[in-house]
OpenMM code with the backbone's topology and positions (N, CA, C; nanometers):
from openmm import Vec3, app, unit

residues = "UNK UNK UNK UNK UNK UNK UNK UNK UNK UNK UNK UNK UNK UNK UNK UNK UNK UNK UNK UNK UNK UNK UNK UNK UNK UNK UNK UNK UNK UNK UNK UNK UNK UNK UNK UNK UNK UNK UNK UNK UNK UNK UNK UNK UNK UNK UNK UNK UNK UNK UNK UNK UNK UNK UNK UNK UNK UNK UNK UNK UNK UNK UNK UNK UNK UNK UNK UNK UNK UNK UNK UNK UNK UNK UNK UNK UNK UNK UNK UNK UNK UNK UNK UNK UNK UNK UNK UNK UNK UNK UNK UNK UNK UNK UNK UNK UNK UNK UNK UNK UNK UNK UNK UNK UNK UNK UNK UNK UNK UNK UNK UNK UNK UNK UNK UNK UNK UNK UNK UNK UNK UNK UNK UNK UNK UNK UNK UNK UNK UNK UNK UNK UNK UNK UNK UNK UNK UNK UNK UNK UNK UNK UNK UNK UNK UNK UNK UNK".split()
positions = [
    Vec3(-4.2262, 0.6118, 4.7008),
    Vec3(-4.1524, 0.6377, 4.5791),
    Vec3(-4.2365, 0.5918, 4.4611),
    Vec3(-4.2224, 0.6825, 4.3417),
    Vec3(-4.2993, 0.6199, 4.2659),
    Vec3(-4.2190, 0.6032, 4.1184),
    Vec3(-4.2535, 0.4636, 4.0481),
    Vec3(-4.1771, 0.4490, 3.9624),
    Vec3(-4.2394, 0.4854, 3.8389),
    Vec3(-4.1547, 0.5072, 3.7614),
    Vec3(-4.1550, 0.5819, 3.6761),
    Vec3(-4.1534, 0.4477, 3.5105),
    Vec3(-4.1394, 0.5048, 3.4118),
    Vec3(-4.1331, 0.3939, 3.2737),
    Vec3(-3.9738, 0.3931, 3.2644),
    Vec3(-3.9350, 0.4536, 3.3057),
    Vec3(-3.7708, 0.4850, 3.2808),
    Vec3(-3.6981, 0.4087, 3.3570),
    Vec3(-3.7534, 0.4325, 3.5399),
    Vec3(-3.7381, 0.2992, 3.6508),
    Vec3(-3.7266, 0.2035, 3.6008),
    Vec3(-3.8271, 0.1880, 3.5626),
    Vec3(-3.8803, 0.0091, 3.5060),
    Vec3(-3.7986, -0.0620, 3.4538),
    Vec3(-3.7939, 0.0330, 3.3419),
    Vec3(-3.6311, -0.0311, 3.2272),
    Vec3(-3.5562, -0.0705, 3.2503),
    Vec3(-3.5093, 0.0297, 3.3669),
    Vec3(-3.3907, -0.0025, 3.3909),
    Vec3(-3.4038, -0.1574, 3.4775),
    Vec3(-3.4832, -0.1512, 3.5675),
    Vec3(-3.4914, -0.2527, 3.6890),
    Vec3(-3.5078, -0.3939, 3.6060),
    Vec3(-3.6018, -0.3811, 3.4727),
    Vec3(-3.6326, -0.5263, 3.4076),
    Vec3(-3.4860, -0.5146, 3.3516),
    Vec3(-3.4400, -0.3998, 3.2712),
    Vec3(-3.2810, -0.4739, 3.2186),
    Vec3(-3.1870, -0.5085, 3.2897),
    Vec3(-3.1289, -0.4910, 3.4218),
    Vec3(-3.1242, -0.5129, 3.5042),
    Vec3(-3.1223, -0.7187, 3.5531),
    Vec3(-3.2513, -0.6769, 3.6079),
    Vec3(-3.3323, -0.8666, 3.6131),
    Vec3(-3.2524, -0.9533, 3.4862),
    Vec3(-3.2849, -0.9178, 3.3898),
    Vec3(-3.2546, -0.9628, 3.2479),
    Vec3(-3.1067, -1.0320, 3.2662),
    Vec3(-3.0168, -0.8755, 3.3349),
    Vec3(-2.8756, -0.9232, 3.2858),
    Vec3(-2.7937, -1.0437, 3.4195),
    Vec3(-2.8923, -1.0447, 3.5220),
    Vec3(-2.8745, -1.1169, 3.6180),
    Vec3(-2.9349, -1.2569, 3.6157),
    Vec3(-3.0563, -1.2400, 3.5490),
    Vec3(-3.0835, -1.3756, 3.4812),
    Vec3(-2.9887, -1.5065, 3.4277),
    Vec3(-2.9946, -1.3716, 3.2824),
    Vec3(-2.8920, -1.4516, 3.1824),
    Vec3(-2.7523, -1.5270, 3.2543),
    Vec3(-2.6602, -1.4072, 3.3480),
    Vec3(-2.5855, -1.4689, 3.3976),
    Vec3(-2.5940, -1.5671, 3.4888),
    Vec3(-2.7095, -1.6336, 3.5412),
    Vec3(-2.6751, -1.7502, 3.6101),
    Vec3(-2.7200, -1.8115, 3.4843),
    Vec3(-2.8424, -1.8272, 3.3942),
    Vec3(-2.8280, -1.9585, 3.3120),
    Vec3(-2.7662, -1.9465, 3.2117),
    Vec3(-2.6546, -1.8831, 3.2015),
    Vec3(-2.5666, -1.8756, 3.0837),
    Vec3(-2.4997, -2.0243, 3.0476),
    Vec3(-2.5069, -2.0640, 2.9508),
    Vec3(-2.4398, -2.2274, 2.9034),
    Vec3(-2.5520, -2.2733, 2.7923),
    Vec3(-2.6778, -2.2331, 2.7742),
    Vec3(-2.8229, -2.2628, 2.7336),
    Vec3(-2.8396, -2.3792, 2.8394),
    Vec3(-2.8201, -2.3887, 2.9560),
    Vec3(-2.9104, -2.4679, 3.0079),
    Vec3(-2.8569, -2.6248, 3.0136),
    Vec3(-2.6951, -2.6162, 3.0174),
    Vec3(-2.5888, -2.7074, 3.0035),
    Vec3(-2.4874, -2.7156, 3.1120),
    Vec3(-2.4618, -2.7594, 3.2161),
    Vec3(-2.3312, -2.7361, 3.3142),
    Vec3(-2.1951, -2.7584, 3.2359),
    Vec3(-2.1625, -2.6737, 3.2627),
    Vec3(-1.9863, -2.6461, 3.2694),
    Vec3(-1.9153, -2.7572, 3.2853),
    Vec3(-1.8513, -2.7992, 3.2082),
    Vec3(-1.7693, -2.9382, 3.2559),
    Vec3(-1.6461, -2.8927, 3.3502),
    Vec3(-1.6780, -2.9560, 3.4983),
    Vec3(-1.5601, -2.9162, 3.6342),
    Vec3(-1.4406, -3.0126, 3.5812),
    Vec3(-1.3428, -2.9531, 3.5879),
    Vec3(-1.2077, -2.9748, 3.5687),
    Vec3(-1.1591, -2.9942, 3.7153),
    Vec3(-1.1405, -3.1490, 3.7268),
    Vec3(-1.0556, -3.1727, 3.8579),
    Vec3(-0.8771, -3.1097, 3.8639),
    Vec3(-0.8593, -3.0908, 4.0125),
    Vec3(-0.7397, -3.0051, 3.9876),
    Vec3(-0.6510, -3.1420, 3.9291),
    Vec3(-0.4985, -3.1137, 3.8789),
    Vec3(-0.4514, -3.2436, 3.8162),
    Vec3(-0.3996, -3.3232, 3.8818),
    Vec3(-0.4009, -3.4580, 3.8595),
    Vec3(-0.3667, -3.5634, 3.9533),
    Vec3(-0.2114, -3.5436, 3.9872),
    Vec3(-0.1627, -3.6258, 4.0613),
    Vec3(-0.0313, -3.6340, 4.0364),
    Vec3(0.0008, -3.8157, 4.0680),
    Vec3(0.1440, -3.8471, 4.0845),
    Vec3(0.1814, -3.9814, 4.1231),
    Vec3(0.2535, -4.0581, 4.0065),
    Vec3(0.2532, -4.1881, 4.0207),
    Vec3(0.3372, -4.2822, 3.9144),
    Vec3(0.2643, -4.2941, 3.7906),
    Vec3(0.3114, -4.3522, 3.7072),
    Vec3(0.2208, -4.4038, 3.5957),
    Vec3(0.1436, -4.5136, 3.6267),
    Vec3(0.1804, -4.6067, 3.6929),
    Vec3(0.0796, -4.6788, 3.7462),
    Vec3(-0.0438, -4.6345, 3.8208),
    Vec3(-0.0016, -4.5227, 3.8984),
    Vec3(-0.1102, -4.4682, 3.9886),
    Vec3(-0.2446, -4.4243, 3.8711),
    Vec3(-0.1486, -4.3409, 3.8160),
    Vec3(-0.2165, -4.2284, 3.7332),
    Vec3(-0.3211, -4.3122, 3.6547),
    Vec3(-0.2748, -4.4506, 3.5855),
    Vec3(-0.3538, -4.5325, 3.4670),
    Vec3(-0.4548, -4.6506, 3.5621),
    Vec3(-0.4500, -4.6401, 3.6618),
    Vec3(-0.5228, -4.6676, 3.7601),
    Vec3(-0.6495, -4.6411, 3.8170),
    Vec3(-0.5902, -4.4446, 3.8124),
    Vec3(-0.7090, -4.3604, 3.7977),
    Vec3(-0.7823, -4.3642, 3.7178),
    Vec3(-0.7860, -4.3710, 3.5965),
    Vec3(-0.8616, -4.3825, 3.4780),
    Vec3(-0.8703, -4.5619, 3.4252),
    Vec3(-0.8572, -4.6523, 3.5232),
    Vec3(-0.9504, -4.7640, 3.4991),
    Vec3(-0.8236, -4.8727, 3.3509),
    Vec3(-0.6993, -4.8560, 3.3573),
    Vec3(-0.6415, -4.9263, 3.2220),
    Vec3(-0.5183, -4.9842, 3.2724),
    Vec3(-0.4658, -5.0920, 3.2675),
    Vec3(-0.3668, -5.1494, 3.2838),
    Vec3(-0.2878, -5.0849, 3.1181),
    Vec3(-0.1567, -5.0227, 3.2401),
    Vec3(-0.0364, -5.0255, 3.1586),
    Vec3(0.0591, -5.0606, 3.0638),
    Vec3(0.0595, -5.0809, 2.9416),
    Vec3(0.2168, -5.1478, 2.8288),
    Vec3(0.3028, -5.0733, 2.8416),
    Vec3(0.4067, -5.0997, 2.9649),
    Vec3(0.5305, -4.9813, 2.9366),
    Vec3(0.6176, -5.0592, 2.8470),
    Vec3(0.5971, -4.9451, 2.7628),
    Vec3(0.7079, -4.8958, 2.6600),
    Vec3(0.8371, -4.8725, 2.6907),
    Vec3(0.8438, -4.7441, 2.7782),
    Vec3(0.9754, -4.6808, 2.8030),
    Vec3(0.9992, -4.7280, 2.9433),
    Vec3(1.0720, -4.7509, 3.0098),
    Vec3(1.1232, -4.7510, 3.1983),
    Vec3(1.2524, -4.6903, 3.2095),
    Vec3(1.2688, -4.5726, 3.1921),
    Vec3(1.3533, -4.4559, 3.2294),
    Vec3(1.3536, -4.4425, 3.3280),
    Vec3(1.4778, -4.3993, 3.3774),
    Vec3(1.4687, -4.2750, 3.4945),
    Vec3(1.3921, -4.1587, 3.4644),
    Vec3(1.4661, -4.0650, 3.3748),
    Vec3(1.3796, -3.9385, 3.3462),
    Vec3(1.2797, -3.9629, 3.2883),
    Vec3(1.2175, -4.1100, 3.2427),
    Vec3(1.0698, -4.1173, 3.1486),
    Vec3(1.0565, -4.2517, 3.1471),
    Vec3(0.9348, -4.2586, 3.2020),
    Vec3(0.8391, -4.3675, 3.1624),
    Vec3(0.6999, -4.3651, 3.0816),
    Vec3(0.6938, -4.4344, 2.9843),
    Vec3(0.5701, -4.4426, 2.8703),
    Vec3(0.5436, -4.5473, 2.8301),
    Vec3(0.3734, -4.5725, 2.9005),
    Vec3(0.3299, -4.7156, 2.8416),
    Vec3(0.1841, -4.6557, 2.7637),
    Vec3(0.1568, -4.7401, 2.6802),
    Vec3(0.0175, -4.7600, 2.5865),
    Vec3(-0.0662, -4.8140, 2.6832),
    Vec3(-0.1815, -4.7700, 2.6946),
    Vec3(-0.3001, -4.7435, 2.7574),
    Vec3(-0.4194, -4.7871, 2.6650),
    Vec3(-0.5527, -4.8449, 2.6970),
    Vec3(-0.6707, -4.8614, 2.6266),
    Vec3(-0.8031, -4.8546, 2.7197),
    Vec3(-0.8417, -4.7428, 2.6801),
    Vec3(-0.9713, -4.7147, 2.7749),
    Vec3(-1.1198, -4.7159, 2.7073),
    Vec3(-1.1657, -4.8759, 2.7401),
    Vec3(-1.3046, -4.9363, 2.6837),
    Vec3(-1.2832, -5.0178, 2.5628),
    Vec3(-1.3518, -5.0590, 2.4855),
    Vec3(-1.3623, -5.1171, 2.3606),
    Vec3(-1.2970, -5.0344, 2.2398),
    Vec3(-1.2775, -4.9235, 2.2127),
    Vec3(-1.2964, -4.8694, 2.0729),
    Vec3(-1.1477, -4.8244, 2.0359),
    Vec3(-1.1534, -4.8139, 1.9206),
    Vec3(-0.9762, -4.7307, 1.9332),
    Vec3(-0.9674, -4.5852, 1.9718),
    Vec3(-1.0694, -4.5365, 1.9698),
    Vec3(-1.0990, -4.3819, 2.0243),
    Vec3(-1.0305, -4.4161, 2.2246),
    Vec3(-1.0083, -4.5662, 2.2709),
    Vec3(-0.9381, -4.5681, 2.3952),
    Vec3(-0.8131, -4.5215, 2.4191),
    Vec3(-0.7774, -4.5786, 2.2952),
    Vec3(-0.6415, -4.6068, 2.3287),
    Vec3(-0.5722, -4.4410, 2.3215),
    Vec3(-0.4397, -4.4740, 2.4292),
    Vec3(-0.3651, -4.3585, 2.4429),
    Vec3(-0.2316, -4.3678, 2.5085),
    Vec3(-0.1747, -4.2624, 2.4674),
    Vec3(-0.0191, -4.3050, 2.5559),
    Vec3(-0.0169, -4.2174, 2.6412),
    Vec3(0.0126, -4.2251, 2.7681),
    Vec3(0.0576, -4.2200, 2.8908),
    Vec3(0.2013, -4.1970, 2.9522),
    Vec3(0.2552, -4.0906, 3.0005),
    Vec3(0.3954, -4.0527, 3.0339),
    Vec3(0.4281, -3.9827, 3.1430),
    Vec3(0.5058, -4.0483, 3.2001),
    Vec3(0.5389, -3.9923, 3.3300),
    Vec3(0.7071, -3.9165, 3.3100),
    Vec3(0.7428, -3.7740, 3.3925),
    Vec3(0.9000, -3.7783, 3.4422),
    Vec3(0.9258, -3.6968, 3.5410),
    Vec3(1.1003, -3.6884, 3.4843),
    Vec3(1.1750, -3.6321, 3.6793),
    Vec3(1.1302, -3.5681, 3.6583),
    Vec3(1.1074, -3.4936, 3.5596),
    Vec3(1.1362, -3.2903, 3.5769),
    Vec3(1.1003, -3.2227, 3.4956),
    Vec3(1.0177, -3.1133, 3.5328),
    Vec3(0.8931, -3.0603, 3.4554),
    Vec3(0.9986, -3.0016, 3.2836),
    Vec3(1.1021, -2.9801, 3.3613),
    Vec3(1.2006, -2.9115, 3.1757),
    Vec3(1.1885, -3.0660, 3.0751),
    Vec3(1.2130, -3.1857, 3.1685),
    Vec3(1.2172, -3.2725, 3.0540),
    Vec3(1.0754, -3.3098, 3.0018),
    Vec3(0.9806, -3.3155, 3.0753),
    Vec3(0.8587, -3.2993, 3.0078),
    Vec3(0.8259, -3.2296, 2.9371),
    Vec3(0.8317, -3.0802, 2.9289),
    Vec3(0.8365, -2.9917, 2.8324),
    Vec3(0.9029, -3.0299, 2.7147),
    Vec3(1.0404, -3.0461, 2.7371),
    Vec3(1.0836, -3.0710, 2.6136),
    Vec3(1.0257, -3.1893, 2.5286),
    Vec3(1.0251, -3.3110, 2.5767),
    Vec3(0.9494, -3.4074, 2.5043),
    Vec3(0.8112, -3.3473, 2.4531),
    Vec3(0.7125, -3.2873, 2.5505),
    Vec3(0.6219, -3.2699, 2.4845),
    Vec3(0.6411, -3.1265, 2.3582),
    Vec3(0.7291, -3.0276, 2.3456),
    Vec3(0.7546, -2.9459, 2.2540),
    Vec3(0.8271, -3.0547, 2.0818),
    Vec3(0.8961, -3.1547, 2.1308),
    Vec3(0.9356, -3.2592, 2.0344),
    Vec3(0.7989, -3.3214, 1.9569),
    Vec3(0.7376, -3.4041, 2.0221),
    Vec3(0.5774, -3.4247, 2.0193),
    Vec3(0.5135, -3.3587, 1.9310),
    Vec3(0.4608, -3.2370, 1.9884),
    Vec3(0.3738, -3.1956, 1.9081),
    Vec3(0.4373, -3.1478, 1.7589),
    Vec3(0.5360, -3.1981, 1.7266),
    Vec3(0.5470, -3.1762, 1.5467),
    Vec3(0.4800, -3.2695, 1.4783),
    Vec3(0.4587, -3.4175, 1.5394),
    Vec3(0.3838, -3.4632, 1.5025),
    Vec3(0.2248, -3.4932, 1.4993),
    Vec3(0.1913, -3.4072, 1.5694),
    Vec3(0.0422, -3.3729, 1.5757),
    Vec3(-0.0636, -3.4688, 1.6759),
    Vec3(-0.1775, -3.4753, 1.6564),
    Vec3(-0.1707, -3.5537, 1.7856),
    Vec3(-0.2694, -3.4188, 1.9297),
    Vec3(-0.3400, -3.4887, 2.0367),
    Vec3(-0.3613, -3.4188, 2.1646),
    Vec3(-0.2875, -3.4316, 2.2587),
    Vec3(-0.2646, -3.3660, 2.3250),
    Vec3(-0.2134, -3.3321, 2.4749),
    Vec3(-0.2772, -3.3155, 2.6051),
    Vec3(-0.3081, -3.4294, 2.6868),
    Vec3(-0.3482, -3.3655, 2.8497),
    Vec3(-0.2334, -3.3554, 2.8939),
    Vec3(-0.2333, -3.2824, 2.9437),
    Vec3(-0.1051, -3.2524, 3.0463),
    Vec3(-0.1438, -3.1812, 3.1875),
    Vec3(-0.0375, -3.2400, 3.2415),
    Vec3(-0.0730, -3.2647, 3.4301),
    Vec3(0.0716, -3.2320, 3.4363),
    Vec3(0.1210, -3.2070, 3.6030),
    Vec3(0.2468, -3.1656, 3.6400),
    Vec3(0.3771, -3.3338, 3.6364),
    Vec3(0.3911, -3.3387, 3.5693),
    Vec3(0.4955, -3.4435, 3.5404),
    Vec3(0.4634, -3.5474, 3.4333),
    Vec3(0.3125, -3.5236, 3.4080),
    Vec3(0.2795, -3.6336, 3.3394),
    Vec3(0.2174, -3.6058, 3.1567),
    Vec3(0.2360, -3.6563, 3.0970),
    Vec3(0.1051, -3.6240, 2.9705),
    Vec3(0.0489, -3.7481, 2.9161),
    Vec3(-0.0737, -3.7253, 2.9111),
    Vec3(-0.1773, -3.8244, 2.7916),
    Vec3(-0.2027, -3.7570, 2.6440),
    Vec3(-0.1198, -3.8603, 2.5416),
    Vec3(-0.1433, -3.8796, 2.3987),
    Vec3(-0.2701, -3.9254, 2.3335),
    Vec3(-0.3383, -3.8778, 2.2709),
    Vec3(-0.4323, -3.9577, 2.2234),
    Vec3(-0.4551, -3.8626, 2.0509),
    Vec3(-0.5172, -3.9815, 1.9843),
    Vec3(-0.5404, -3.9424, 1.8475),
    Vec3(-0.6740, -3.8656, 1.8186),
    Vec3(-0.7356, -3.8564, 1.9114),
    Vec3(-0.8797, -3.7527, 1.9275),
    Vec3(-0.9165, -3.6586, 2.0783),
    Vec3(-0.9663, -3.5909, 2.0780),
    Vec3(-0.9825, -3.5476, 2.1735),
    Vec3(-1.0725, -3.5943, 2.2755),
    Vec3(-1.1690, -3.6549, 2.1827),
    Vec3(-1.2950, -3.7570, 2.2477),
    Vec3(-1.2386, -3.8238, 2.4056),
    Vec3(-1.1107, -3.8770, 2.3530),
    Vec3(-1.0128, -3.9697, 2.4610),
    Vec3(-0.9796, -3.9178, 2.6039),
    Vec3(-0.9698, -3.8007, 2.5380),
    Vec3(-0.8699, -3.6954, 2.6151),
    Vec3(-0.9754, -3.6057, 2.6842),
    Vec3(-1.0870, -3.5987, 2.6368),
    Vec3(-1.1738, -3.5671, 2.7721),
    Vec3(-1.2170, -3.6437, 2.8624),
    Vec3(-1.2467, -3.7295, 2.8309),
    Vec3(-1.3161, -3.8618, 2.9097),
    Vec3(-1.2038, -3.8783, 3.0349),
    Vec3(-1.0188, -3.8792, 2.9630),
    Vec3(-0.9201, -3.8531, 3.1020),
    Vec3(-0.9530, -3.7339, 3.1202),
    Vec3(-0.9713, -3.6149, 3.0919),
    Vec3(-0.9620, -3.5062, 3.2315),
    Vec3(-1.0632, -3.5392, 3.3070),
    Vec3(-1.1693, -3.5724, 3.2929),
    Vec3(-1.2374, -3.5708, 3.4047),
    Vec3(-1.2377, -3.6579, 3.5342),
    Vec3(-1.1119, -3.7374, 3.5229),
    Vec3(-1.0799, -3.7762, 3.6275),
    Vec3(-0.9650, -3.7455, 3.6676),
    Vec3(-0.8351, -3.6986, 3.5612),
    Vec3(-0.6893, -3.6630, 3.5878),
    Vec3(-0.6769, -3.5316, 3.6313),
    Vec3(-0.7670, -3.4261, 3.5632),
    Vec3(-0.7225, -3.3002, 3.5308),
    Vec3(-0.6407, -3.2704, 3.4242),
    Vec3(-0.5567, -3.1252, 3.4388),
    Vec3(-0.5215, -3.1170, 3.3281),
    Vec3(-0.5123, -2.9990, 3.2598),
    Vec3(-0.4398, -2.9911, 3.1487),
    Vec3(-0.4572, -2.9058, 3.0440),
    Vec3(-0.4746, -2.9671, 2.8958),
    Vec3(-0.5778, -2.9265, 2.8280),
    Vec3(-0.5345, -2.9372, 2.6694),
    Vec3(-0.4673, -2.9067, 2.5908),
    Vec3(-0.3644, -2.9320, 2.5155),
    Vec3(-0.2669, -2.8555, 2.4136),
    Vec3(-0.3154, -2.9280, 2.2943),
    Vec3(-0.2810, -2.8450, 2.1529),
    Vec3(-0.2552, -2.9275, 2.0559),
    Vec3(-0.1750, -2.9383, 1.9779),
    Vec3(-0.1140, -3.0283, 1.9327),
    Vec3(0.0478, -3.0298, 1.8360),
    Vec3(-0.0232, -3.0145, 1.7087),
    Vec3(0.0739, -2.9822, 1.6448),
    Vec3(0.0734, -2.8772, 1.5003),
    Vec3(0.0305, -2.9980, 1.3510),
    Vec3(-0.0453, -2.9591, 1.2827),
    Vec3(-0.0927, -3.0607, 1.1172),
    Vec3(-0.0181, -3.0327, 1.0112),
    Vec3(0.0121, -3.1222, 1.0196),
    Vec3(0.1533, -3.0736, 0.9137),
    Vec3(0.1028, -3.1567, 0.7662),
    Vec3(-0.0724, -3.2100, 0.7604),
    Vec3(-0.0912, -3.2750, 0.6804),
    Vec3(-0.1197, -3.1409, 0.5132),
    Vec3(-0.1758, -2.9995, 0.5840),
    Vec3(-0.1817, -2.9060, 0.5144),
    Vec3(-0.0573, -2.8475, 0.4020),
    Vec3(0.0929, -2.9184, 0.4971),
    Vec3(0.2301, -2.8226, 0.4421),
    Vec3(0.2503, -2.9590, 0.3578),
    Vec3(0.2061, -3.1037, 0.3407),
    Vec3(0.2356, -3.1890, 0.2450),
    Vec3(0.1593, -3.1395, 0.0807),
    Vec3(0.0249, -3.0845, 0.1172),
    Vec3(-0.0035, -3.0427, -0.0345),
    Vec3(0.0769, -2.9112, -0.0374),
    Vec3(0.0816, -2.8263, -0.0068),
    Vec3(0.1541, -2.7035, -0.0454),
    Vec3(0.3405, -2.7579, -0.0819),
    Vec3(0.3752, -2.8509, -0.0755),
    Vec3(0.4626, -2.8905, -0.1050),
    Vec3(0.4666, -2.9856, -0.2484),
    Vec3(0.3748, -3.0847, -0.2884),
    Vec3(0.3451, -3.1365, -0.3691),
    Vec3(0.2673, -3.0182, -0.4754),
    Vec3(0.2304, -2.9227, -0.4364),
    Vec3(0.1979, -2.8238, -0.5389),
    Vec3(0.3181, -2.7117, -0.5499),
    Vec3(0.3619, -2.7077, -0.4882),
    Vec3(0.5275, -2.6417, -0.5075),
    Vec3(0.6091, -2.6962, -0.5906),
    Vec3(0.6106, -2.8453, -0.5798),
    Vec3(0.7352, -2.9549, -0.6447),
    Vec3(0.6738, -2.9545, -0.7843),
    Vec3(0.5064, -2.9535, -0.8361),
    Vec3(0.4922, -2.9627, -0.9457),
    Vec3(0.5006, -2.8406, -1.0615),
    Vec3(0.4994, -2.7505, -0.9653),
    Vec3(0.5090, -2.6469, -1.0336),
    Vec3(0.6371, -2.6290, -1.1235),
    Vec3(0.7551, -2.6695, -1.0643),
    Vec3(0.8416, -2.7012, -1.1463),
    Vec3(0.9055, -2.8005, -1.2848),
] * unit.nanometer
topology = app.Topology()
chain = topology.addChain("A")
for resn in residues:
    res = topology.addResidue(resn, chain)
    for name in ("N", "CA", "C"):
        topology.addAtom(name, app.Element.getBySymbol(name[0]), res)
């Protein structure tokens, strides 16, 4: 068989696009997301290396303050409950005040940066959410009120 300039093209674009797709990232691994933990709040703050301040000792909810390392970028709150509706709902309450979200099946981690909140997934799992800035609707309000 003989190849042709047209072959070629194709075969190097080709190479090219099989390339790229394995070192796609520039040359950075993918951060693996463990599947999400589950268990108590004790278990859970265990996993990630922090003795517990419970706050709350509910039945349907427990929430203690957490500090992971030296910095205040550690600290975070921690929540366990019965039932995935009441978690939801607390965490839909939550995010009006703004703020990150890991969230795991019964559980969520609060923290004031996200910095925090990666450092737990990579041992909890998880999802990221983020609650809503409501620091934007204070000037549009103070420029509303003066307008009058």
């Amino acid at each position: 068989m003989r190849l042709t300039r047209p072959m070629l093209a194709l075969t190097g674009a080709v190479a090219v696009v099989a390339l790229a797709g394995c070192g796609s990232g520039g040359g950075t691994k993918a951060a693996v997301v463990p599947e999400a933990a589950t268990g108590s709040l004790e278990h859970l703050a265990a996993e990630v290396k922090c003795t517990p301040n419970i706050q709350i000792d509910a039945d349907e909810l427990r929430q203690a303050v957490c500090k992971k390392g030296n910095g205040a970028d550690g600290r975070f709150i921690l929540a366990t409950f019965a039932t995935d509706r009441g978690q939801r709902e607390w965490i839909n309450g939550a995010k009006d005040y703004g703020g990150h979200f890991l969230v795991g099946r019964k559980w969520v981690a609060v923290g004031e940066t996200t910095k925090t909140l990666d450092v737990l997934r990579k041992t909890l799992g998880g999802d990221l959410e983020e609650g809503v800035d409501h620091s934007k609707m204070g000037d549009m309000a103070t420029a509303t009120h003066s307008a009058h």
